[in-house]
DRENPA-136586 format. One record per residue: residue number from 1; residue in three letters; x, y, z of N, C-alpha, C, CB in turn. Coordinates in pm, 1 decimal. Glycine has a CB too. Layout:
DRENPA-136586
@pos = NUM | code = ALA | nc1 = X | nc2 = Y | nc3 = Z | cac1 = X | cac2 = Y | cac3 = Z | cc1 = X | cc2 = Y | cc3 = Z | cbc1 = X | cbc2 = Y | cbc3 = Z
...
end
This chain:
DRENPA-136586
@pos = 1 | code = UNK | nc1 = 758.2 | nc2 = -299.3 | nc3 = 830.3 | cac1 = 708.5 | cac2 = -174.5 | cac3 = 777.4 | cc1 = 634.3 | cc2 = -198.1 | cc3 = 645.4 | cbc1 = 823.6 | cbc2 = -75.5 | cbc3 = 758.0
@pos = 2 | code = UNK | nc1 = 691.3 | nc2 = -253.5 | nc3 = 560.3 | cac1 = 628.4 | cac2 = -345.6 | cac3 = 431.9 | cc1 = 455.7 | cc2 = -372.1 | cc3 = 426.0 | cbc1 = 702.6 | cbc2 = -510.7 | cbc3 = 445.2
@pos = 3 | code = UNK | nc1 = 447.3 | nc2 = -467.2 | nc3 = 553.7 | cac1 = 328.8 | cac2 = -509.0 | cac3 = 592.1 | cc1 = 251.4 | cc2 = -394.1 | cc3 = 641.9 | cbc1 = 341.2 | cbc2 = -612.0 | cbc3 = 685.2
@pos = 4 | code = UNK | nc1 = 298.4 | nc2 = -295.8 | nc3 = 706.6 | cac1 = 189.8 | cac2 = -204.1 | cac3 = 737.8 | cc1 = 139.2 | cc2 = -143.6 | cc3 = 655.4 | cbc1 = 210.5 | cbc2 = -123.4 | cbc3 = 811.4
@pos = 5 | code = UNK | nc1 = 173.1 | nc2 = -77.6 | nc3 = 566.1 | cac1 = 157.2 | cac2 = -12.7 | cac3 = 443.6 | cc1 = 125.4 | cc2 = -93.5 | cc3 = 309.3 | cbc1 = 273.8 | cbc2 = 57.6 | cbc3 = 427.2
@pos = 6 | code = UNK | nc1 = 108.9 | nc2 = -195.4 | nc3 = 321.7 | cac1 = 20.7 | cac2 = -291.1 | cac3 = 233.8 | cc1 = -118.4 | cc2 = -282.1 | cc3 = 311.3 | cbc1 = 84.5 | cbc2 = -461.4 | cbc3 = 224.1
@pos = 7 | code = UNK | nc1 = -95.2 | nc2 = -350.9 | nc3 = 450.2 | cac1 = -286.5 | cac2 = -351.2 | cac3 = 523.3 | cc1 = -311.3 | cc2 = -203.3 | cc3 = 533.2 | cbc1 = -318.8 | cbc2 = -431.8 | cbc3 = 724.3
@pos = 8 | code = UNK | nc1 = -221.3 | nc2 = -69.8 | nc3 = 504.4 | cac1 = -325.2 | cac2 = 40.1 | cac3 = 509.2 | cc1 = -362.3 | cc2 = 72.1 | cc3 = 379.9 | cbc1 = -280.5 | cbc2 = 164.6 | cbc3 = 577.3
@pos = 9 | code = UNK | nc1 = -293.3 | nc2 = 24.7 | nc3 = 218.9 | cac1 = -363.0 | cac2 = 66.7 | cac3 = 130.2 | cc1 = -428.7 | cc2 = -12.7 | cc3 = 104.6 | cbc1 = -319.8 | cbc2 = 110.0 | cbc3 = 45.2
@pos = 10 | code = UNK | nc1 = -442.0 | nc2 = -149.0 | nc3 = 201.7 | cac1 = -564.0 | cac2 = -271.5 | cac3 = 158.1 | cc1 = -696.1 | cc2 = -203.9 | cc3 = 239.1 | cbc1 = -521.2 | cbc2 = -468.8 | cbc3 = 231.7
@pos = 11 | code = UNK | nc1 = -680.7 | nc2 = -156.4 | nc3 = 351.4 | cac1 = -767.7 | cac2 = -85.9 | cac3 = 386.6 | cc1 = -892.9 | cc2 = 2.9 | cc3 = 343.0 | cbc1 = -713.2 | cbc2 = -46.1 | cbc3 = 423.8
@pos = 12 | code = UNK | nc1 = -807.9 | nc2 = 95.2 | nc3 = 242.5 | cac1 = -842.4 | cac2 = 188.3 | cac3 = 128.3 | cc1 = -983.0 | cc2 = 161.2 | cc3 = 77.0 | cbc1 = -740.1 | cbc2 = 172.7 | cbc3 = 9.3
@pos = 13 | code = UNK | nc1 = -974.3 | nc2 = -9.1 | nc3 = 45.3 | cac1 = -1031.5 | cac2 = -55.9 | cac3 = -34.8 | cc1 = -1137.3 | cc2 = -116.5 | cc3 = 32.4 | cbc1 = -960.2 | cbc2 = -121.5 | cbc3 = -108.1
@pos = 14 | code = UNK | nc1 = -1154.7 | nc2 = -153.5 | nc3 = 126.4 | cac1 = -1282.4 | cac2 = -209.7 | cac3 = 248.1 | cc1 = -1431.1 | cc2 = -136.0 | cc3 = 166.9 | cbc1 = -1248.9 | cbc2 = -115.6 | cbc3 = 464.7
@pos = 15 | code = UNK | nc1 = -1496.5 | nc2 = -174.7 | nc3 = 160.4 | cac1 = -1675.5 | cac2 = -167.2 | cac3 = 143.1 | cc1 = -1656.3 | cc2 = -6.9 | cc3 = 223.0 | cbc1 = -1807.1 | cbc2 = -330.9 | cbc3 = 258.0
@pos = 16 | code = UNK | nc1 = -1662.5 | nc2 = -62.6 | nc3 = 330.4 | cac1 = -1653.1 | cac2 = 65.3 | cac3 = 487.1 | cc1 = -1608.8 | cc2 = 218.5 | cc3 = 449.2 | cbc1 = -1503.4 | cbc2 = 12.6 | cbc3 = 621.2
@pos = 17 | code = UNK | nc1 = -1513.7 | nc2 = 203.3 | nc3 = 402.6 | cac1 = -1420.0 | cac2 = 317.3 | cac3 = 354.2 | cc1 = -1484.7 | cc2 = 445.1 | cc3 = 240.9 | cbc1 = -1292.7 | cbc2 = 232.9 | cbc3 = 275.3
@pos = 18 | code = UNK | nc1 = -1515.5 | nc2 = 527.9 | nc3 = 278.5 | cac1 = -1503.6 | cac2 = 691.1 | cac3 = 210.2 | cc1 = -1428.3 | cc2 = 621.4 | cc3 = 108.1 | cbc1 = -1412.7 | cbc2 = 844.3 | cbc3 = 303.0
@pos = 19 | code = UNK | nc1 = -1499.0 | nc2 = 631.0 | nc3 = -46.8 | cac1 = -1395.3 | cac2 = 655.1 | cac3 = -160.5 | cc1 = -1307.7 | cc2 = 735.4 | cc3 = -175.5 | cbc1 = -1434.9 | cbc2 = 674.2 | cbc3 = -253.2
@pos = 20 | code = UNK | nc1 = -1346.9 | nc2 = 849.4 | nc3 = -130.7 | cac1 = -1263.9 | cac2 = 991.4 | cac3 = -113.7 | cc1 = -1120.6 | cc2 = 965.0 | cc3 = -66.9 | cbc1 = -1335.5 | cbc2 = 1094.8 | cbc3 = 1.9
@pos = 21 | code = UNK | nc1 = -1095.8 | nc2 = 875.1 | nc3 = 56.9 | cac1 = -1004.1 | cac2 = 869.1 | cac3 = 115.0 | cc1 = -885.9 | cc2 = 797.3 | cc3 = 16.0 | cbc1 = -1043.7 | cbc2 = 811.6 | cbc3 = 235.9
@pos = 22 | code = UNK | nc1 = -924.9 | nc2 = 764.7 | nc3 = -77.1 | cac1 = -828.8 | cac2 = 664.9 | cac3 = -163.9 | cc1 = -740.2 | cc2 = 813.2 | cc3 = -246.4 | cbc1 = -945.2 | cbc2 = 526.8 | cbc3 = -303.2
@pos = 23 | code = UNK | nc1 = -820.7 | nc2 = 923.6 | nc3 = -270.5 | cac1 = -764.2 | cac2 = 992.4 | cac3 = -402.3 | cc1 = -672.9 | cc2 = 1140.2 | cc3 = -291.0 | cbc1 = -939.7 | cbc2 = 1058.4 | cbc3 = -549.2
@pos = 24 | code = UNK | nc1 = -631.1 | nc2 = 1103.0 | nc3 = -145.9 | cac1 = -608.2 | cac2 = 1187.2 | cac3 = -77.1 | cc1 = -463.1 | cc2 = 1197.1 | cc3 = -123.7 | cbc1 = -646.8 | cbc2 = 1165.3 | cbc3 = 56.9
@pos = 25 | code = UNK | nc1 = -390.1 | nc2 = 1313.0 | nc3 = -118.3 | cac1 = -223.8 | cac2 = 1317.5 | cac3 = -176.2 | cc1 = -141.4 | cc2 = 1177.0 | cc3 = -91.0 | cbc1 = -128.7 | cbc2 = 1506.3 | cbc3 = -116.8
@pos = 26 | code = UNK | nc1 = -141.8 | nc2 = 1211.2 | nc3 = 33.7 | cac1 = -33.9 | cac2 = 1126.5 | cac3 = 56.3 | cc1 = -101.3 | cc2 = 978.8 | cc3 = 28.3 | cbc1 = 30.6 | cbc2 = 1149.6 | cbc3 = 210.4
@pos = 27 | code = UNK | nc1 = -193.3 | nc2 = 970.7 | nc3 = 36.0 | cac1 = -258.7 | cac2 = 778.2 | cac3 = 27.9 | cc1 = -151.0 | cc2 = 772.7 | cc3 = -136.7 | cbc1 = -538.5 | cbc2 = 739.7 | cbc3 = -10.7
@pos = 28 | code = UNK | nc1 = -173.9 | nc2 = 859.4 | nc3 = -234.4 | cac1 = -112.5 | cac2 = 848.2 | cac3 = -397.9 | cc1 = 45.5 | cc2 = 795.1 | cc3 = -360.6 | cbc1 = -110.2 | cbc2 = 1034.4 | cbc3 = -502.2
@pos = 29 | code = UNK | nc1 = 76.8 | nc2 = 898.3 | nc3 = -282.3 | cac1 = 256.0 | cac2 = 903.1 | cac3 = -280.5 | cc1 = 268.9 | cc2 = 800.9 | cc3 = -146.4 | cbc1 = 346.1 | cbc2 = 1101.0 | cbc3 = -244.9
@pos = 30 | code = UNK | nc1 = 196.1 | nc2 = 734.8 | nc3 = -74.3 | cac1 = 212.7 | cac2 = 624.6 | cac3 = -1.1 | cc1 = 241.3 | cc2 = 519.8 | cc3 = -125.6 | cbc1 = 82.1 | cbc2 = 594.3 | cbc3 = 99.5
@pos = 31 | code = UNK | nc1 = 146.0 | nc2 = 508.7 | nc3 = -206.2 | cac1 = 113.9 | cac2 = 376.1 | cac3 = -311.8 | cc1 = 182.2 | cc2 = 379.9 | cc3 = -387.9 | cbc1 = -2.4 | cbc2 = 355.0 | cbc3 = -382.6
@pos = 32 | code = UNK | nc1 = 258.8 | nc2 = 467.2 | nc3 = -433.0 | cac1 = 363.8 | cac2 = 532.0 | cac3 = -512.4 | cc1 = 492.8 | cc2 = 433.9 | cc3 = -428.0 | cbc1 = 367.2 | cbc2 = 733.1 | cbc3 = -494.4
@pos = 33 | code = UNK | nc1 = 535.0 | nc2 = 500.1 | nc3 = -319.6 | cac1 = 672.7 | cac2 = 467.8 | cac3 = -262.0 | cc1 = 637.7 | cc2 = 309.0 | cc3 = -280.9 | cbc1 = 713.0 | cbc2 = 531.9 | cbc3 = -85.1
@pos = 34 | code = UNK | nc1 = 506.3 | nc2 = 240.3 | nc3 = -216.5 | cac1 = 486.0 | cac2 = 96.3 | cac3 = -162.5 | cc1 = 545.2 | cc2 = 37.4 | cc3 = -313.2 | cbc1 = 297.6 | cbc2 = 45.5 | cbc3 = -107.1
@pos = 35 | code = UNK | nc1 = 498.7 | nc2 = 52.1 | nc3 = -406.2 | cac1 = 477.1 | cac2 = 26.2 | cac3 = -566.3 | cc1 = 619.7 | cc2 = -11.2 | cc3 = -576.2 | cbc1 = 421.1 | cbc2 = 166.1 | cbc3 = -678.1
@pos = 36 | code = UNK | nc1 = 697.2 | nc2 = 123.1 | nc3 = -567.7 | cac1 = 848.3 | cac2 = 89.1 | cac3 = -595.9 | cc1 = 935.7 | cc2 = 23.5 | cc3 = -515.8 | cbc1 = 913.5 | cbc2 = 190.2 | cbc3 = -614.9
@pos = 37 | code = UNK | nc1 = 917.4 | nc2 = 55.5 | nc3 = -418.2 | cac1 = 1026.6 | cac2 = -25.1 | cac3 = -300.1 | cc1 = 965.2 | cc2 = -182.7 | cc3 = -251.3 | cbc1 = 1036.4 | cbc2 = 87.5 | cbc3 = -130.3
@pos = 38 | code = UNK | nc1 = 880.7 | nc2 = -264.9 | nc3 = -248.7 | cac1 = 832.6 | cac2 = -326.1 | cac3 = -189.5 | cc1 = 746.7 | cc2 = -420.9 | cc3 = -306.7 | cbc1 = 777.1 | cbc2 = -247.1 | cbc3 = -88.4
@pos = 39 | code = UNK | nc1 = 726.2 | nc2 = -548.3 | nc3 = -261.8 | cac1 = 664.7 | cac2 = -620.0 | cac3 = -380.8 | cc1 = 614.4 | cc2 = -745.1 | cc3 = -271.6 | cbc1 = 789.3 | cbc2 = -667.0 | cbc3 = -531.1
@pos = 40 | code = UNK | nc1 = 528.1 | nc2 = -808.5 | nc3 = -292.8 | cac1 = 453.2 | cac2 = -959.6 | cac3 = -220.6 | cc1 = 447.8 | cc2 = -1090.9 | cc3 = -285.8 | cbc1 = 300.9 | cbc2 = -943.8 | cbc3 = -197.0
@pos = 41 | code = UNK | nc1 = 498.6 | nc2 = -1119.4 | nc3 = -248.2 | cac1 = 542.6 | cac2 = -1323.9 | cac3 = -334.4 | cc1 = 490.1 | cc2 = -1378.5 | cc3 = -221.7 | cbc1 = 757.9 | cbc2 = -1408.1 | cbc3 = -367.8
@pos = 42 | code = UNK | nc1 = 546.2 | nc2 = -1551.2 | nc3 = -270.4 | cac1 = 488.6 | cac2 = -1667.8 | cac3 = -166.6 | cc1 = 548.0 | cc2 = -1657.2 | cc3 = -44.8 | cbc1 = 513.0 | cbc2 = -1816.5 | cbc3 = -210.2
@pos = 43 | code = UNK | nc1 = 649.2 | nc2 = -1546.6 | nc3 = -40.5 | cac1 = 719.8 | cac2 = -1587.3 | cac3 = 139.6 | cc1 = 666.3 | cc2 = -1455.3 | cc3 = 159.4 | cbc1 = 932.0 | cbc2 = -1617.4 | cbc3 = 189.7
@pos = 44 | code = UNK | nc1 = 561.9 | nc2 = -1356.3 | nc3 = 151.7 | cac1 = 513.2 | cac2 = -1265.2 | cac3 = 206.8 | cc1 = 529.6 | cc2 = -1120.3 | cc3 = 165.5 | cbc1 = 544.9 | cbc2 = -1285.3 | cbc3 = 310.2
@pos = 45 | code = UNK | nc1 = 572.9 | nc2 = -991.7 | nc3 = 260.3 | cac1 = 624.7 | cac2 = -899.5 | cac3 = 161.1 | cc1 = 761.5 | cc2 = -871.6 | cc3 = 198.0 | cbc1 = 544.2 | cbc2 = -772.1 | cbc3 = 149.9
@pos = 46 | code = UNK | nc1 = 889.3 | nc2 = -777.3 | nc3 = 84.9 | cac1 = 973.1 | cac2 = -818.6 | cac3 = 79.1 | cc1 = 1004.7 | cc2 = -660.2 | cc3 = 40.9 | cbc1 = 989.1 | cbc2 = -945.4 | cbc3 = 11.4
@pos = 47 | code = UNK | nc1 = 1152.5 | nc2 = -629.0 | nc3 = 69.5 | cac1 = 1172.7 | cac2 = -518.2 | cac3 = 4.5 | cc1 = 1231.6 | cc2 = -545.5 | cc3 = -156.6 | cbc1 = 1266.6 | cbc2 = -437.1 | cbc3 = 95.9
@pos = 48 | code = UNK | nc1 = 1237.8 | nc2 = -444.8 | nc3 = -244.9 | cac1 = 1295.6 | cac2 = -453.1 | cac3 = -375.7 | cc1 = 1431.0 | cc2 = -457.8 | cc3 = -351.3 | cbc1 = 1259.9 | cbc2 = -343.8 | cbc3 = -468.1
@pos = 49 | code = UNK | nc1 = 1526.1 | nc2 = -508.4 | nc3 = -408.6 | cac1 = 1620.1 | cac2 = -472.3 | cac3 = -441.1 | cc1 = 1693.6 | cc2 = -422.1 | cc3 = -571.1 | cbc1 = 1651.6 | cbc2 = -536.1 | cbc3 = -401.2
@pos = 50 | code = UNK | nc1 = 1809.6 | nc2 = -348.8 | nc3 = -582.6 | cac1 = 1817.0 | cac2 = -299.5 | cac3 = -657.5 | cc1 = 1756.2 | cc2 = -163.7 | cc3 = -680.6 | cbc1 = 1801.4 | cbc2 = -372.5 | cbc3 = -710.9
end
């Protein structure tokens, strides 16, 4: 689940992509939850703990 929600706010960011689509509510409170719960090191992505 980690990984999906990293490649959809990496998505965001594509050339391709409507800027618009970045400043939509839930894309904020997607990047929001991803931000806090979830983080990416050398073994990939990972949940937070704690």
């Amino acid at each position: 689940m980690g990984r999906d929600g990293f490649a959809l706010l990496e998505a965001l960011h594509v050339p391709d992509t409507p800027v618009w689509l970045r400043h939509v509510g839930a894309v904020q409170v997607l990047r929001t939850a991803w931000v806090q719960q979830y983080h990416r090191d050398e073994k990939g992505v990972r949940r937070r703990e704690g």
